[in-house]
C-alpha positions in Angstrom: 0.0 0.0 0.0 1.5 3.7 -0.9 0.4 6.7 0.7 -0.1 9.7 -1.5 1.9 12.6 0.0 0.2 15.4 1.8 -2.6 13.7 2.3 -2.1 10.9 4.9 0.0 12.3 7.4 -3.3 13.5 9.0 -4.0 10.0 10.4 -0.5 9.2 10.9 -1.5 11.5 13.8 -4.2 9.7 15.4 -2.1 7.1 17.1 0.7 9.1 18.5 1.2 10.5 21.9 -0.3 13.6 22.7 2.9 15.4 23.6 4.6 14.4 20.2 1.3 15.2 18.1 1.6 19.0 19.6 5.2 19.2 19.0 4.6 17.7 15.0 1.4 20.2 14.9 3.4 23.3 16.3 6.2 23.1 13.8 3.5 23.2 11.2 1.7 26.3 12.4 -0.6 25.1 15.2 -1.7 26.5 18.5 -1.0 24.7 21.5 -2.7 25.2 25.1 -4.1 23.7 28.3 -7.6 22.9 28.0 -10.0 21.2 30.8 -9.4 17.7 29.7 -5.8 18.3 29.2 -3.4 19.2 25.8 -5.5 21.0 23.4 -4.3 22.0 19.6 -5.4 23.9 17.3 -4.7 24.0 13.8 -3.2 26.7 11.7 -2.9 27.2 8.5 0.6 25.3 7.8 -0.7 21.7 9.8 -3.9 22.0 7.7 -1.8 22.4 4.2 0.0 19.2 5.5 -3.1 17.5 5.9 -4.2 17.6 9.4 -7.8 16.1 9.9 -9.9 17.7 12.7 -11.8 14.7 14.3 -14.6 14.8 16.6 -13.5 14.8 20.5 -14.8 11.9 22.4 -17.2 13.6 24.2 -19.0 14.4 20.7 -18.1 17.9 20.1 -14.8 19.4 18.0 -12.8 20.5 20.6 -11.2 24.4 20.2 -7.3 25.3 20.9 -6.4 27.7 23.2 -3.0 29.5 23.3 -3.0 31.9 26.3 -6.5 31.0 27.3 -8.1 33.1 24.3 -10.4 30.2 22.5 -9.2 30.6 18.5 -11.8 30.0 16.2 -12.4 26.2 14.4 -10.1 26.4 11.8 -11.6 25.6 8.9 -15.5 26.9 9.8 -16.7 30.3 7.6 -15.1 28.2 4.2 -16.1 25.2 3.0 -16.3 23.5 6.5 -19.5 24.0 8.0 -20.3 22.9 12.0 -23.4 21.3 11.7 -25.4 19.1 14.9 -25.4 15.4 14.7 -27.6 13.3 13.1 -28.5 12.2 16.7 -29.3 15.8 17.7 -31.4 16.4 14.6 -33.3 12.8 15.6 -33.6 13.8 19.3 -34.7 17.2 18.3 -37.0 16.2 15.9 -38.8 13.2 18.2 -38.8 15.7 21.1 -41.2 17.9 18.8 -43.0 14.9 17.5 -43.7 13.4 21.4 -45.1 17.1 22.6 -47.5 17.4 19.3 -49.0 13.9 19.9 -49.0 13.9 24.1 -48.2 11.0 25.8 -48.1 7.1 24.5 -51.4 5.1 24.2 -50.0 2.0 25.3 -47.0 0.0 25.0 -45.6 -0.9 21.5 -45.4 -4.4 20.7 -42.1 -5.9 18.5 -42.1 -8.6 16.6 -39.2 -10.6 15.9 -37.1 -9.7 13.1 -39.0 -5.7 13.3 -37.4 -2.4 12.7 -39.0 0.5 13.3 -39.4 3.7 11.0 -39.1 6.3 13.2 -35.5 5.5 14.2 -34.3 5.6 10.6 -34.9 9.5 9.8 -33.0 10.3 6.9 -30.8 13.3 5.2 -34.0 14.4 2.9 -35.9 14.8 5.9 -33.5 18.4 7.0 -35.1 21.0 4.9 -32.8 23.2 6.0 -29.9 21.5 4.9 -28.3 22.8 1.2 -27.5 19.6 -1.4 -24.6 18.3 -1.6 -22.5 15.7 -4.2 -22.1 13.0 -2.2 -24.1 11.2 1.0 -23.0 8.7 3.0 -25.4 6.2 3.2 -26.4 3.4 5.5 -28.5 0.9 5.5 -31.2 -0.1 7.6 -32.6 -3.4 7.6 -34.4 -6.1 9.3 -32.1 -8.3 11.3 -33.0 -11.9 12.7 -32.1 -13.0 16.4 -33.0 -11.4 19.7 -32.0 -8.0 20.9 -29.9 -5.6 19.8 -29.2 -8.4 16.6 -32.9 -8.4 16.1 -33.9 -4.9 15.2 -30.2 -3.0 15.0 -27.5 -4.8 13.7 -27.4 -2.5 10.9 -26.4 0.1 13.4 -23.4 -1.3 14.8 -20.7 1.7 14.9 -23.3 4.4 14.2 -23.4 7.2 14.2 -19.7 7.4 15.1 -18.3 5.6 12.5 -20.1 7.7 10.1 -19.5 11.1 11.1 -15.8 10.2 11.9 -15.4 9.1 8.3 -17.0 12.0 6.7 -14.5 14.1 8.2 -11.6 12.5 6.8 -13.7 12.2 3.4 -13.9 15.8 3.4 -10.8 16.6 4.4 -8.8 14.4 2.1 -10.5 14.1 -1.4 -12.5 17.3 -1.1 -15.1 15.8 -2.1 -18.7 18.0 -1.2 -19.9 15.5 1.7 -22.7 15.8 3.8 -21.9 16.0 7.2 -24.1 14.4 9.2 -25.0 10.7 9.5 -28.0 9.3 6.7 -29.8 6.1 7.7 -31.9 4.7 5.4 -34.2 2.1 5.0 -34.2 -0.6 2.3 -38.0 -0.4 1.5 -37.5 3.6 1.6 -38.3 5.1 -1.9 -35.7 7.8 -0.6 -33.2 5.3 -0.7 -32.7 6.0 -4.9 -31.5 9.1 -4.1 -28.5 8.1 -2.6 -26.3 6.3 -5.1 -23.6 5.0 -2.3 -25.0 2.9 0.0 -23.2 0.8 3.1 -24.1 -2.1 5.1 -22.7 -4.4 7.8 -23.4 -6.9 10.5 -25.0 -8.9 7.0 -24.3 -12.1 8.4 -27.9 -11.0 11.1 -29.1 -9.9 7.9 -33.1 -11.1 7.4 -34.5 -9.0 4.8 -38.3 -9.0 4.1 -39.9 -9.2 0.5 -39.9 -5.2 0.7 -36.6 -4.6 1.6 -35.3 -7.6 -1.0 -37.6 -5.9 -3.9 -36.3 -2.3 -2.9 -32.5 -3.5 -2.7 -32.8 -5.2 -5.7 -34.6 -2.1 -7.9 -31.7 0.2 -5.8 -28.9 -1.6 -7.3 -31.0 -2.3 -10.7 -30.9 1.5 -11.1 -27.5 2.0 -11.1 -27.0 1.4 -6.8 -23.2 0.7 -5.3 -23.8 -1.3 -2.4 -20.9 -1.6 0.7 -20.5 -4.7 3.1 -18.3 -4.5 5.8 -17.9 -6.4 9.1 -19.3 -9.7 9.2 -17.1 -13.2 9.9 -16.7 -16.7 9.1 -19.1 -19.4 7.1 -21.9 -18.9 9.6 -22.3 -15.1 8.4 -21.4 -15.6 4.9 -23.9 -18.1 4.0 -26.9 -16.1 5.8 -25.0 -12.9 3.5 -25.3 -14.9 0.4 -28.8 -16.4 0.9 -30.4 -13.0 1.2 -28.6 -11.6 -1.6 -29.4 -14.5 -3.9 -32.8 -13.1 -3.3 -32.0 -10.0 -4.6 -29.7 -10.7 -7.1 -30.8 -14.1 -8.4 -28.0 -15.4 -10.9 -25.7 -13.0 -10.5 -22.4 -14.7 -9.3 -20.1 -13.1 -6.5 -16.5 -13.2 -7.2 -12.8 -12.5 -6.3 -11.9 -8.3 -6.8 -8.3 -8.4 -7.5 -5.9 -5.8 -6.7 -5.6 -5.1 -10.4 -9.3 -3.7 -10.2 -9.8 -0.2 -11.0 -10.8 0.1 -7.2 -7.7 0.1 -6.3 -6.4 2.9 -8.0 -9.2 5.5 -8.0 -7.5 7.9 -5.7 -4.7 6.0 -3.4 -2.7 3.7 -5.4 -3.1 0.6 -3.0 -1.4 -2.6 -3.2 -2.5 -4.5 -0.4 -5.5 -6.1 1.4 -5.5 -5.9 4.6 -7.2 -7.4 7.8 -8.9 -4.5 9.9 -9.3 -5.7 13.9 -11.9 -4.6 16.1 -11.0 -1.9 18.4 -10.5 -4.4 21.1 -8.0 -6.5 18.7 -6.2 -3.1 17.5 -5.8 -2.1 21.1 -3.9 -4.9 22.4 -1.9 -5.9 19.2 -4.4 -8.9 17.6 -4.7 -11.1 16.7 -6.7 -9.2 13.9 -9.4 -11.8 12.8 -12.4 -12.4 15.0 -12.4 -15.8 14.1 -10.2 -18.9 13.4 -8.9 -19.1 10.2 -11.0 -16.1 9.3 -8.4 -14.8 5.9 -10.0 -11.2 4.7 -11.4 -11.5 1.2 -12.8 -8.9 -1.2 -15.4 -10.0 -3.5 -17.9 -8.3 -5.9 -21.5 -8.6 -7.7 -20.8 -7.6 -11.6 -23.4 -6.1 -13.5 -24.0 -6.8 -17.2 -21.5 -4.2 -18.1 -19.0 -5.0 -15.5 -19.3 -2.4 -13.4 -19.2 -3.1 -9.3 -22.5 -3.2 -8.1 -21.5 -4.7 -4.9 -18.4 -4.6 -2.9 -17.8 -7.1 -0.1 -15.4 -6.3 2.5 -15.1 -10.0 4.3 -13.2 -10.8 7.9 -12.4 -7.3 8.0 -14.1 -4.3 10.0 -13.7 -1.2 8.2 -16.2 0.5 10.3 -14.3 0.2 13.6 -11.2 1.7 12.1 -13.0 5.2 11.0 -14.9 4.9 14.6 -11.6 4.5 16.6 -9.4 6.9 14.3 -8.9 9.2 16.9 -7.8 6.6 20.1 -4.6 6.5 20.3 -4.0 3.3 21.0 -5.4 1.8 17.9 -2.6 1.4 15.2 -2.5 3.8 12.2 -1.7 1.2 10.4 -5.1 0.1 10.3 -7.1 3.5 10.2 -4.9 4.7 7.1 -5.7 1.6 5.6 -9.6 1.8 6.5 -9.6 5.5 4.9 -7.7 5.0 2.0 -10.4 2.0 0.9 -13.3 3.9 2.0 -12.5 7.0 -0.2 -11.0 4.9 -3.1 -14.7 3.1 -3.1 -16.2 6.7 -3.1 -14.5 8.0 -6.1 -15.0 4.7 -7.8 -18.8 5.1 -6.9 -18.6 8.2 -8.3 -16.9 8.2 -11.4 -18.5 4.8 -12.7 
């Protein structure tokens, strides 16, 4: 795998000490103070020509520098960075308004097996007040099979963190007009067509219903490039492959070899690579989540041999963009998880 100048030294960042990431950031222009919760930098203009990211703090919110006490503005809001709430504060916001119109609960809701409920997927078309922009990250929602959290919210495993963590190195590093803010969609959601990237994971809980196999299958029909990421061993993969026979019936999957176009749509990468958990990152692996468990790419083909499916097996992309900013998750990983992520933008993009 080669980096691209310039523009990876941003996460090369994440999993250094705090002490050497200020003295790296003030050679390059950035402000350095004492905050509540510690070292606090700021970025100036030379660390963001270098390629700086600013990630989200752990607490949720971007987190100012302060040289002298005197806050100094986020660096890169007023231009094309815009500070915009979550896509949990817009959900909370929006249900608190919902709950005060309609007054109090009749009764108690009953859930079926294998249910997910619409309210809990509200989606980027539903902010009026947010502009358009060229590109939305997309995940799915779908019906999941087991009990619990498995049942109704596999899909959301890593949300909304992974999301919004990703965008910002999206942004950031291809410049590529993102929206900002988490978009959850379901699969039986006419809204999902206008989102031509779409990502899924946990698929080995996956347990679509007709709806969601009809609207997945007219999605990717129309021109749809569907992600898969995190989900392990034969157990997962053959409840994966059932569901998507149903949508995609006589359509073989196959082997995506680094000499794939994928490869080379923005980083030049050579390599595929196993992406641990956060728990496997932190302690130095082992990286699979299962024995044996080798990482495979594989693909769906349409007629004209353009990806309409990309599967990301024995990996977990998702937890590297979530965990980009701890420290004691290796770079290697998170550079890695990036570089794929934005080369399957562009690809989405340009084909």
């Amino acid at each position: 795998m080669r980096s691209t100048p310039s523009r990876v030294p941003a996460l090369a960042l994440v999993g250094l000490p705090a002490a050497t990431v200020a003295l790296w950031l003030v050679g390059q222009g950035a402000g350095v103070g004492e905050g509540e919760g510690g070292v606090e930098v700021g970025l100036g203009a030379g660390a963001l020509e270098a390629g700086a990211v600013l990630v989200r703090g752990a607490a949720g919110g971007d987190r100012a520098a302060r040289a002298g006490g005197v806050p100094r503005p986020h660096p890169l809001a007023g231009e094309w960075f815009k500070i915009e709430p979550s896509g949990a504060e817009w959900g909370n916001a929006a249900e608190r308004e919902r709950a005060a119109e309609e007054g109090p609960p009749a009764g108690r809701r009953e859930h079926a097996v294998g249910h997910l409920e619409r309210a809990a997927v509200p989606t980027a078309a539903a902010n009026a007040a947010d502009p358009h922009h060229e590109f939305y990250f997309t995940r799915a929602a779908y019906t999941g099979v087991g009990r619990g959290w498995r049942r109704s919210r596999a899909w959301a495993t890593d949300f909304p963190k992974a999301d919004q963590q990703f965008v910002y190195g999206v942004r950031r590093l291809s410049y590529v007009d993102a929206y900002q803010l988490d978009n959850p969609v379901r699969l039986d959601d006419p809204e999902l067509r206008r989102y031509p990237f779409l990502y899924a994971v946990e698929v080995g809980h996956m347990a679509l219903t007709d709806a969601e196999v009809q609207g997945l299958r007219s999605y990717l029909e129309a021109g749809g490039f569907l992600v898969v990421d995190d989900f392990w061993g034969p157990y997962e993969w053959d409840n994966f492959e059932y569901n998507m026979r149903r949508v995609l019936p006589g359509r073989p999957i196959v082997d995506i070899t680094l000499d794939h176009p994928l490869y080379s749509a923005f980083y030049q990468i050579d390599e595929v690579v196993q992406v641990p958990n956060i728990w496997n990152g932190r302690r130095g692996g082992p990286t699979a989540e299962c024995y044996g468990c080798t990482p495979a790419v594989r693909g769906i083909l349409d007629d004209d041999g353009r990806l309409m499916v990309l599967i990301h097996f024995n990996t977990d992309l998702g937890d590297a963009w979530e965990w980009a900013d701890d420290p004691l998750y290796p770079i290697r990983y998170s550079t890695y998880a990036y570089q794929v992520g934005i080369n399957m933008i562009i690809y989405a993009m340009s084909h």
